[in-house]
N, C-alpha and C positions, 0 to 999 in steps of 0.2 A: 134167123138174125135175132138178138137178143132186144129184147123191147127195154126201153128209155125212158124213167121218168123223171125228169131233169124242172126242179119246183127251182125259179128263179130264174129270169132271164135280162138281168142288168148286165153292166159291161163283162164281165166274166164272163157270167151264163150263158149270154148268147154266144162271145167266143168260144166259148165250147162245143155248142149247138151248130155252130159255123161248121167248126172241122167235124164234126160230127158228119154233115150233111156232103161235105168235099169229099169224107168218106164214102159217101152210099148210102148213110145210115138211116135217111131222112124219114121212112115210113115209121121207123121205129119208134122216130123219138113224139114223144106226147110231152107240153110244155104247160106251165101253169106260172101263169106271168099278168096280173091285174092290170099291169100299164105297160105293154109291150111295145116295143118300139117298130113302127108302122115298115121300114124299109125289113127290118128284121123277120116280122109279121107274113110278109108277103113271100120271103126266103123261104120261110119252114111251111109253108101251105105249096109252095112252087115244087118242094121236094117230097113232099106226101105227109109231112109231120101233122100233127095236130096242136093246137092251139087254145088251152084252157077248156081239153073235151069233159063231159059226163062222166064219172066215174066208173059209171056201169061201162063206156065207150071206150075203154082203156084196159087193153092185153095186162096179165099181174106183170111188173116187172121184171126184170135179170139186175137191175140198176136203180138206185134209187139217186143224184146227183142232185146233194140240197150246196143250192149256189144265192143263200141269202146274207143280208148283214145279221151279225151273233147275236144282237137284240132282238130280231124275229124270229131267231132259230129253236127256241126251245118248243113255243105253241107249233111252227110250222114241222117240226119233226116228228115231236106227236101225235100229230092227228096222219102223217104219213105211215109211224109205225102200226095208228090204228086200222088203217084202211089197207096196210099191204095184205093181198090175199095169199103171198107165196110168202118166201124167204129171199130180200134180195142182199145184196152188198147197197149199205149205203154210205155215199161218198159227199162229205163235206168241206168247204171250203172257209169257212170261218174262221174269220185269225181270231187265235189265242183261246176255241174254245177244246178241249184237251177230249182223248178217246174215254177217260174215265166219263167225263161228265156226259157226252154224245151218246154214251152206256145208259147213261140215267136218264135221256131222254126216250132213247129207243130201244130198253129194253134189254136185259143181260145177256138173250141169245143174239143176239142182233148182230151180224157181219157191217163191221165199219170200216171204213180208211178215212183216214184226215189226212188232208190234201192242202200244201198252201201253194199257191202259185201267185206268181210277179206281173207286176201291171202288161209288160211286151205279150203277155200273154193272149192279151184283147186282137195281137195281131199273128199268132202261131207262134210268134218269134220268144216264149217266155222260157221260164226254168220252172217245174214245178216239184217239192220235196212233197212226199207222201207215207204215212205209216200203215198199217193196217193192225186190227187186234187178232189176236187168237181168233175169234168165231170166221175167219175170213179165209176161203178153202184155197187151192191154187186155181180152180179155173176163178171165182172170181176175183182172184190179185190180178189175174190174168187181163177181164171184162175191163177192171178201174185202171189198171195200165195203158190200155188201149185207147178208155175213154179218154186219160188225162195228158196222154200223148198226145192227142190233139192240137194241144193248145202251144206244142213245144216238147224242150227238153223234158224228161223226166228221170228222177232218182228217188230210189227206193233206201228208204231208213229204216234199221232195224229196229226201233226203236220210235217214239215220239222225241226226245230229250232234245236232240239238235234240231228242232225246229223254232226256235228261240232264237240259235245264231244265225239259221237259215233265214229269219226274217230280217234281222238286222241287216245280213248282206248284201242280198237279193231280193228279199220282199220290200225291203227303205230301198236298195240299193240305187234305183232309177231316178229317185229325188236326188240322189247325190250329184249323178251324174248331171241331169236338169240344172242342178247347182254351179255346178263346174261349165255349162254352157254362158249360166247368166253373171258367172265372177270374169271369165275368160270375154267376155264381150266386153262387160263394164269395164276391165283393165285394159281392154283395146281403144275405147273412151276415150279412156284419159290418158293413153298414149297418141292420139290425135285421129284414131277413126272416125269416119262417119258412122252417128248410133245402127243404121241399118245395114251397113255396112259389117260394121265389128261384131252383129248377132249373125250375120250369114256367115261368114269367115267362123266362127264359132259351131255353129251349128254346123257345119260342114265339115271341120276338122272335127269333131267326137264322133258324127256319124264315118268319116272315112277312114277315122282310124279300129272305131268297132268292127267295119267288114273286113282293115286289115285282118285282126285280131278271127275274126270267123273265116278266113281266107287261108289263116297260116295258124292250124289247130294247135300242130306240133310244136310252135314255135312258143320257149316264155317269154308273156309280157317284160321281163327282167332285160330279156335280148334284143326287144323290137326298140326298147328306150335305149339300150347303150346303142344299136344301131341307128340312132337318130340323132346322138349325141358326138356331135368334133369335138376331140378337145380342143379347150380355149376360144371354144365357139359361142353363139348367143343359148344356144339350148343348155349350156353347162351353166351358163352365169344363172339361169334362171332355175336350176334343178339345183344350184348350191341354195337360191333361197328357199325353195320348195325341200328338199330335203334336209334342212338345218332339225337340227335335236326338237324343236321345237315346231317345226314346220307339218306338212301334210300328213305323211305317218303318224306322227303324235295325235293329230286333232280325228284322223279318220278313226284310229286304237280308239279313241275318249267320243267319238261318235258313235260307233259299234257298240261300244260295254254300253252306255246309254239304252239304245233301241234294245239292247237284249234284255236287258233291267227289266223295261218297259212291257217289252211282250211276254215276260215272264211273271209280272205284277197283274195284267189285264189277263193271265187265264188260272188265277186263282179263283 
């Protein structure tokens, strides 16, 4: 079994760590996490993991899983590339910090993939896009596949480039939707719901219609909305104002190009 050392163990990381250990993988993994989270803690010791062992206490890795924020990432990879006794792949999750520069951290030979994955992910349920460089052989796309499977879907980029829109979609993506719970409530409001009322009715119609949507792969979102649409019914009057020239389309296009701006500004 390929030994795991997986430096970071906040909401991500442990997610990872999670399916890791649903996996089987639990001896493998050795964790290095200054303020771990106690229920978490007890998880990865239940499963044979280690928990901020000795250096010396620690098999050379197959895996190296840096799951930090990009402001700690440059000293924390450093002293990773300094201490790997083998050669492993290492896989980071940093948004927006790019394979060139992760190169300049850890070194020109150094096997990478840059990995972003979406908050669902904290619960298996995520999407995660991933690149790898040149130094990165097939059995370890292989290893990073596996690992990053974990957490959810996975898709492999030829490239880094569309990882830019892949944040804007799916990395913001979840806030939108969080958005569309708290506009869809507040317009319940003030159509005369009870406030607890008009967030559960809310919160229960996005969640039922995402397992439709996971329920019926084959099916396009395009088809599930004309099949919910009568004509001259309440759903049309409301989807004439939702899709006016100016409406939802427009402002999600001018949402999107924004975030993509954005995450292509912060990995200069």
């Amino acid at each position: 079994m390929s030994a795991i050392l997986l430096i970071g163990a906040g909401r991500m990381g442990a997610a990872l760590a999670r399916g890791w250990i649903a996996e089987g993988r639990g001896p493998a993994i050795a964790v290095i996490e200054p303020q771990p989270d106690p229920a978490f803690a007890r998880a990865l010791k239940k499963a044979g993991g280690r928990l901020n062992p000795k250096p010396a206490a620690v098999a050379p890795p197959s895996a190296v899983v840096l799951a930090v924020k990009p402001q700690m990432l440059e000293g924390v990879a450093r002293e990773a590339a300094r201490s790997a006794a083998a050669r492993p792949v290492f896989v980071s999750s940093a948004a927006g910090v790019s394979l060139a520069r992760l190169q300049s951290f850890l070194g020109e030979r150094a096997a990478i993939v840059r990995a972003m994955p979406n908050l669902p992910a904290s619960i298996g349920a995520g999407v995660t896009v991933a690149a790898a460089n040149g130094a990165v052989t097939g059995a370890q796309r292989r290893l990073a596949g596996a690992l990053l499977g974990a957490a959810g879907d996975l898709e492999w980029l030829a490239d880094e480039t569309p990882i830019a829109a892949f944040t804007a979609v799916s990395g913001s993506g979840p806030a939108y939707v969080f958005l569309l719970v708290e506009t869809l409530a507040a317009a319940g409001i003030e159509a005369g719901l009870a406030p607890d009322l008009a967030m559960r009715l809310a919160r229960r119609t996005i969640v039922g219609s995402g397992a439709l949507l996971a329920a019926l792969p084959d099916q396009q979102a395009e088809k599930l909305r004309r099949d919910v649409t009568s004509p001259g019914g309440t759903t049309e009057a409301a989807l004439g104002v939702l899709m006016a020239e100016k409406g939802l389309a427009a402002l999600m296009a001018k949402a999107v190009k924004a975030a993509v701006k954005r995450a292509r500004d912060l990995g200069k």
